[in-house]
N, C-alpha and C positions, 0 to 999 in steps of 0.2 A: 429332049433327053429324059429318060425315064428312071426316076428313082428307084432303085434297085436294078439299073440294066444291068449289072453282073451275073444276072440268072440268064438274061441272051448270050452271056460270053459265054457262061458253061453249058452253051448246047440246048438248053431250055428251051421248050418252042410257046406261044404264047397262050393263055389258059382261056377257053373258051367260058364264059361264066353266064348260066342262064336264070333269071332271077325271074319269080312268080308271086305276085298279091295274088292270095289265093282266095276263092270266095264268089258267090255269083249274088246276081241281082235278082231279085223278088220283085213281088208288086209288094210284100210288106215292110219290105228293104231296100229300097231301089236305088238310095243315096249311091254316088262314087263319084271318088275324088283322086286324084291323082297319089301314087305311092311316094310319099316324099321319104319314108325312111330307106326305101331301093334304090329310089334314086339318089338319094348322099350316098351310103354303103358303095354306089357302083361309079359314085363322081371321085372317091376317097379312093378305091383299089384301082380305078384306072391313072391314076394321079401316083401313084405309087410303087406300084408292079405292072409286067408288061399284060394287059387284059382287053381281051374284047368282050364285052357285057353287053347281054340283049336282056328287055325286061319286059313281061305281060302283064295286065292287069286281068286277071280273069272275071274280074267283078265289071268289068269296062267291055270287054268282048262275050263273056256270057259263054265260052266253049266249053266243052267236056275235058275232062281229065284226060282220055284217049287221044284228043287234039293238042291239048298240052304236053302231052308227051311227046307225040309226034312233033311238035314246034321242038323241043328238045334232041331229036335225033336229029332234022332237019339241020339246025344250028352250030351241031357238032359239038356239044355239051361235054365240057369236062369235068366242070363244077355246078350241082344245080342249088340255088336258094329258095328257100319254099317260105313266104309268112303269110301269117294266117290270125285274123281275129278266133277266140273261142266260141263263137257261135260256128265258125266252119273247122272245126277239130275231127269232124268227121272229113273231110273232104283233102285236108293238110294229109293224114296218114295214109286216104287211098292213094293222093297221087305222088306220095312217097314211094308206096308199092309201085305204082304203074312205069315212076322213070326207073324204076331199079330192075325191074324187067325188061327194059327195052336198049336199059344203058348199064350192062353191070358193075364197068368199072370205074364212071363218075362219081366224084364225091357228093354225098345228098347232107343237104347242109337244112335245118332247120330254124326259124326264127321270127320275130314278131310279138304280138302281146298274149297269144297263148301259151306259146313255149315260155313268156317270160313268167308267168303265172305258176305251169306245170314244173319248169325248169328239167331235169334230168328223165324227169317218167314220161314225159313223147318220146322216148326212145324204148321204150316198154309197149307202148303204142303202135308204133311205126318202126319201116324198117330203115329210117335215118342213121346216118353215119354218125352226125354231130348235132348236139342241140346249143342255140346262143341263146342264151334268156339275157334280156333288157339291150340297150345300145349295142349298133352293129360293125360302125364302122373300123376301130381297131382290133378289136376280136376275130372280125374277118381277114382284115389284113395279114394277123398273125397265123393264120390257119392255113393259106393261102401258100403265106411264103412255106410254111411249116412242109406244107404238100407240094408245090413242083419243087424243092427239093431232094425228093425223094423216097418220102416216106409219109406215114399217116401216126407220128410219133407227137400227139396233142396236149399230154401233161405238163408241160409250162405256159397252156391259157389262161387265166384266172376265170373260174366263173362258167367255164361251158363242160356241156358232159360228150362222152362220146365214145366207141367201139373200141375196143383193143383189137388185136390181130386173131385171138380167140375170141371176138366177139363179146366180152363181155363189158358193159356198163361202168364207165368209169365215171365218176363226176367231181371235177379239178375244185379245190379250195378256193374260195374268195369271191370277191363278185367282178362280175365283167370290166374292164376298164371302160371308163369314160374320158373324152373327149373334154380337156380341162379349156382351152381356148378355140370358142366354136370359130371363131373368124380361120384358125385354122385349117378348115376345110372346103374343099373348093365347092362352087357353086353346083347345086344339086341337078342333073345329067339330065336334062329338058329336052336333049337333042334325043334318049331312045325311048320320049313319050310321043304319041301324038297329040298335043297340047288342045288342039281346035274337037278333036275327036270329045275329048270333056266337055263343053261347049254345051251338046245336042244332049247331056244328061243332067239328070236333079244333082244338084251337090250340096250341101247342108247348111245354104242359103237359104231361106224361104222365096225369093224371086227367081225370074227366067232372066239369063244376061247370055249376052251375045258373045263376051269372050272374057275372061279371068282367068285368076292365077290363086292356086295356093301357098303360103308362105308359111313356116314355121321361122319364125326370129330368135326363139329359144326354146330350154328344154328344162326340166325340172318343176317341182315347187315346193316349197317348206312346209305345206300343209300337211297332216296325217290323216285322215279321212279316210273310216275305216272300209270306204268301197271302193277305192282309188287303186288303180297301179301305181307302180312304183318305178316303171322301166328306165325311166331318165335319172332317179336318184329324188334325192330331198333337198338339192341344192339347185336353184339358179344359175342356170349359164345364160350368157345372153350373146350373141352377134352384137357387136356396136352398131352403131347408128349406121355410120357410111356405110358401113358391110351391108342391111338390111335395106338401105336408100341404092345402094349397086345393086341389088337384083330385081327391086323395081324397076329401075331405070333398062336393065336387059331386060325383060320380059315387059318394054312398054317400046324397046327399039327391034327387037329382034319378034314379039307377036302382036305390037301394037296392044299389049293389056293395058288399061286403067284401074281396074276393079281388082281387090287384092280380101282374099279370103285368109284371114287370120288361123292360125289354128293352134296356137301357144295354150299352152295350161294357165296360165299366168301370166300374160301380157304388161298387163297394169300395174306388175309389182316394184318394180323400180321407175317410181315416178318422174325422175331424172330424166333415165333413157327415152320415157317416151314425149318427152321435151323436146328432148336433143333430136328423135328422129322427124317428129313436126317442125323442126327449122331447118333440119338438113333438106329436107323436101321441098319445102317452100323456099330454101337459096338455089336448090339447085333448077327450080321449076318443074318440078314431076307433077305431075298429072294425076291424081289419086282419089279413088271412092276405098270404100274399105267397110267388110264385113268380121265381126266376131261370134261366131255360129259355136265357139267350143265352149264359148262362157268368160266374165268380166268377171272376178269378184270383186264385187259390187262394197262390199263397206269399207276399202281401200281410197276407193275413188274419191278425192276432193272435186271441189267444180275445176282448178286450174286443169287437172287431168282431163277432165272430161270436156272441157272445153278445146283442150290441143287434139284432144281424138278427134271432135267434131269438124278441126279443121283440116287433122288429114283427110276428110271425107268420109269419116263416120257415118253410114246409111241406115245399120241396122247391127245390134248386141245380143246378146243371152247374158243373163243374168243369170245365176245360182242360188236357189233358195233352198232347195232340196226339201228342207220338212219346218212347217212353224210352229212347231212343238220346243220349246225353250229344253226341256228336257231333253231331246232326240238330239236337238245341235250339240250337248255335251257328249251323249250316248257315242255319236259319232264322229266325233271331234273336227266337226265340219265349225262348227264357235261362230258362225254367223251372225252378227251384228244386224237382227231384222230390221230395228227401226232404222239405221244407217240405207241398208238394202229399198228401202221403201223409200228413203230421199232420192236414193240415186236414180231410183226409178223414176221418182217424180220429175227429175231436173232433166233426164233424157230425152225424155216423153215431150216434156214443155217444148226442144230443142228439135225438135222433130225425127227424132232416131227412132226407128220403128225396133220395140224391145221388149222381145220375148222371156217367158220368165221358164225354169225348167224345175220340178218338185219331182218328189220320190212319194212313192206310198206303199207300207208292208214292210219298214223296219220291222227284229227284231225287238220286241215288247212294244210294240205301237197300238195302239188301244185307239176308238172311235173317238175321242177326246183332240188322241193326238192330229188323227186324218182332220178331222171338222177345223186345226187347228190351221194346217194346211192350205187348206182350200178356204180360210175366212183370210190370212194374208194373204193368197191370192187372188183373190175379189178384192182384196184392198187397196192391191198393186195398182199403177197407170201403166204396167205391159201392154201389149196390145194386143199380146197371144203367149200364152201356157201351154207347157206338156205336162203329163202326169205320169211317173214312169212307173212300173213294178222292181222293186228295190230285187236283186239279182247278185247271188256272192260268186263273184266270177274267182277262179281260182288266185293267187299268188297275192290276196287284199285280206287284209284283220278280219272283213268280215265272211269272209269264206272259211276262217281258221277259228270264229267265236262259232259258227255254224255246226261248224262240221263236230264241235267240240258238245254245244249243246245244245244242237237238232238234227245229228246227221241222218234223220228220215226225212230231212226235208232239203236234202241234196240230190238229185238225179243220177246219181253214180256219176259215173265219169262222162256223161253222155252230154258235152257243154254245148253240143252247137242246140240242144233245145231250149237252153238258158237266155234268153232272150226278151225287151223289154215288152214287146207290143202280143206278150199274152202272161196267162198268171199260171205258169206250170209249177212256179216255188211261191210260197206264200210264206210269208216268216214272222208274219203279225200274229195277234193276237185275236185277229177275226176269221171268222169262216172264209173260205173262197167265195162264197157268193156274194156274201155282205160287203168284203174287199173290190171286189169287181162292182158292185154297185156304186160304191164310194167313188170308185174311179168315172163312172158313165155322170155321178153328182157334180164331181168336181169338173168336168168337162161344160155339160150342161149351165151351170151358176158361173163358170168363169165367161163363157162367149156369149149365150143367148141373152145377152141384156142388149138395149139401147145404147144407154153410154158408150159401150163396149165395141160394139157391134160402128157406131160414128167416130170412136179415136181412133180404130182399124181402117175404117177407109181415108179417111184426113189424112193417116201418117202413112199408109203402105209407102214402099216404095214405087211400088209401079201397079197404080191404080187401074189400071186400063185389064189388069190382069185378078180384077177382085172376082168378076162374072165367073172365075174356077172354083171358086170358091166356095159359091151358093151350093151344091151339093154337099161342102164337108161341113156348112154351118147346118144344112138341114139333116144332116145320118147325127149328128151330134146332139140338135136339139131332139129329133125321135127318140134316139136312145138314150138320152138323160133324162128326158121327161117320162117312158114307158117305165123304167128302171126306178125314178120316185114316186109311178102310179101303183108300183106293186103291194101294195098295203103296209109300205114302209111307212108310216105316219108318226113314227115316235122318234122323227129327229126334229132340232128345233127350228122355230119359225126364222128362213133365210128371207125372207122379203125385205128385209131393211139391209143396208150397209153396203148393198151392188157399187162398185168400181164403174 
């Protein structure tokens, strides 16, 4: 029986709802992972209202906008959801244009981490009917009902913008409602993914596995951090334990998964829970490895914690260090506890968790002091692998709004999808572009080309057998770090001591 069947007594016939992760795969992008916010959104309104929901990954099948549209006629599209990272901002507006041309009288719904950035001006953009910025699930549901009812009358949503009947731009007070009891939402819609189809792709794992699952357990975090979204809020929600211990347990009976990709902002934050969910697992006999690819903050972590991760099957973590500039952690109110961060590193490492560390470089007043700061704790670290990212003020975060305030020459216009980490189109430091990008090829160079490095890498991978890929990215890395410190750069100081 379907909550809300009183829309089939009045006649209502049921709403066709076509939902798109929008976005394609690169060789400099290639990552993709299953949509888990499309899939709650369409597990919550089919659970609610009378809905048939179909969902693409466009980052998963790689088609054209003209093919996604067409899947949208195909489907008989009533309602289309479009979300979209801001690196694909261009591509969220064309194929707003293209379903509105092929479908004029569906409603084109917008949402995801750009819209939640941009908020109301994607619709200045594109030719969307409604924008949801941050969490989707009640917001759509109200919209939904709002619309087979009868009309497109959207001013008592909190939080979303959207067309009037004259077309113009309205954008409702408040912020989107959230989801105060996540166990209240049904398990996220696995049935209109092809789960194995992820499988055959990179996901934001470092190893090759045969078959896994993505899991978000909760949503939030208290931290301010001024490069962060904010789409979940500044609170903690969490699923309980048995909530989070039932959907492994279906995705280990229904696809045979064991391997469970984390993807919480903040996992490790209620030390309790994740107590409670390493016994619930181990009563109930689940079967479980377990990766943390989105990041641990790491100076939270006691050994009891880390020790209970280890035994859910802890393989592999990200840590967070972003900059080790004691300064910059204030700047950015990221308050990293380094020395803490470098235990935890230690004690992982010892424990055999293969454990990547992830840094930023090209803060906002960052000075060559600070980078060298950077990249001397990470050579300090026992990680086993670093990235070095280009600090990037993606909209709707403090630092996209201190930017814009006092450098807006060094924002791209509105052009986000060229905002992106793996080049240096914004630079926001205090050095040249070249020097920045040198630093970057230094820190690449001194954190792997060592020995030590290079033998706690192979010891702890997780699947050794897979290092032979390898040997090409440690050789384009040591050429390019080493050509880039042979450039007559000689006036940095002597690194030969303190290697990791």
């Amino acid at each position: 029986m379907w909550v809300g069947a009183d829309l089939m007594v009045k006649g209502m016939k049921r709403v066709r709802f076509f939902l798109v992760n929008v976005g394609v795969s690169t060789e400099s992008f290639p990552l993709v992972t299953p949509p888990m916010g499309l899939m709650s959104i369409a597990a919550h309104v089919r659970a609610r209202l009378p809905v048939d929901a179909m969902i693409v990954n466009q980052r998963l099948d790689n088609c054209t906008v003209d093919e996604l549209a067409r899947r949208a006629v195909d489907f008989g599209a009533d309602v289309i959801g479009l979300s979209a990272l801001s690196v694909h901002a261009g591509l969220l507006s064309l194929l707003a244009g293209k379903v509105r041309a092929v479908l004029p009288k569906a409603l084109v719904m917008v949402g995801g981490p750009h819209v939640s950035g941009v908020r109301g001006r994607i619709l200045e953009e594109s030719c969307a009917d409604i924008a949801v910025p941050g969490e989707g699930e009640l917001a759509t549901e109200m919209i939904l009902r709002a619309w087979v009812e009868g009309g497109r009358q959207f001013g008592g949503i909190p939080g979303i913008s959207w067309r009037d009947a004259a077309g113009e731009i309205v954008n409702n007070p408040g912020s989107t409602p959230l989801v105060s009891n996540l166990d209240d939402l049904p398990m996220p819609a696995y049935d209109l993914i092809d789960l194995p189809k992820y499988w055959k792709r990179r996901s934001l794992t470092p190893v090759h596995r045969h078959r896994y699952a993505t899991l978000m357990s909760s949503r939030g975090c208290p931290h301010h951090c001024i490069y962060c979204h904010a789409i979940f809020g500044k609170r903690i929600r969490v699923h309980s334990h048995e909530r989070v211990v039932d959907e492994m347990e279906y995705l280990q009976k229904n696809y045979g998964v064991q391997d469970f990709e984390i993807l919480d902002d903040n996992f490790g934050f209620k030390a309790k829970r994740v107590l409670q969910i390493c016994e619930t697992i181990k009563e109930r006999g689940v079967k479980t490895r377990m990766a943390f690819p989105n990041g641990l903050r790491a100076d939270i972590l006691d050994a009891e914690t880390m020790d209970a991760l280890i035994r859910m099957g802890m393989y592999h973590c990200s840590l967070a260090l972003e900059t080790g500039s004691p300064r910059l952690q204030k700047f950015t109110r990221k308050s990293m506890n380094i020395s803490k961060l470098l235990d935890s590193a230690e004690y992982l490492s010892s424990r055999g968790v293969y454990t990547h560390l992830y840094c930023m470089l090209g803060f906002p007043t960052e000075t060559e002091e600070d980078i060298r700061a950077t990249i001397d704790i990470a050579c300090k670290s026992a990680c086993h692998g670093a990235s070095f990212f280009t600090v990037m003020p993606y909209p709707g975060t403090a630092l996209y709004d201190f930017v814009l305030q006092h450098h807006p020459d060094k924002i791209a216009g509105s052009r986000y999808e060229y905002l992106h980490h793996w080049g240096n189109q914004v630079n926001l430091s205090e050095l040249s572009d070249e020097r920045l990008a040198f630093y970057k090829s230094l820190a690449m160079w001194r954190f792997y080309i060592t020995p030590r490095r290079i033998t706690r890498l192979i010891r702890a991978h997780p699947q050794s057998w897979s290092l032979p890929f390898y040997i090409p990215v440690f050789l384009y890395r040591a050429t390019k770090g080493w050509w880039s410190f042979g450039r007559g750069l000689s006036d940095l100081p002597d690194y030969s001591e303190g290697e990791a």
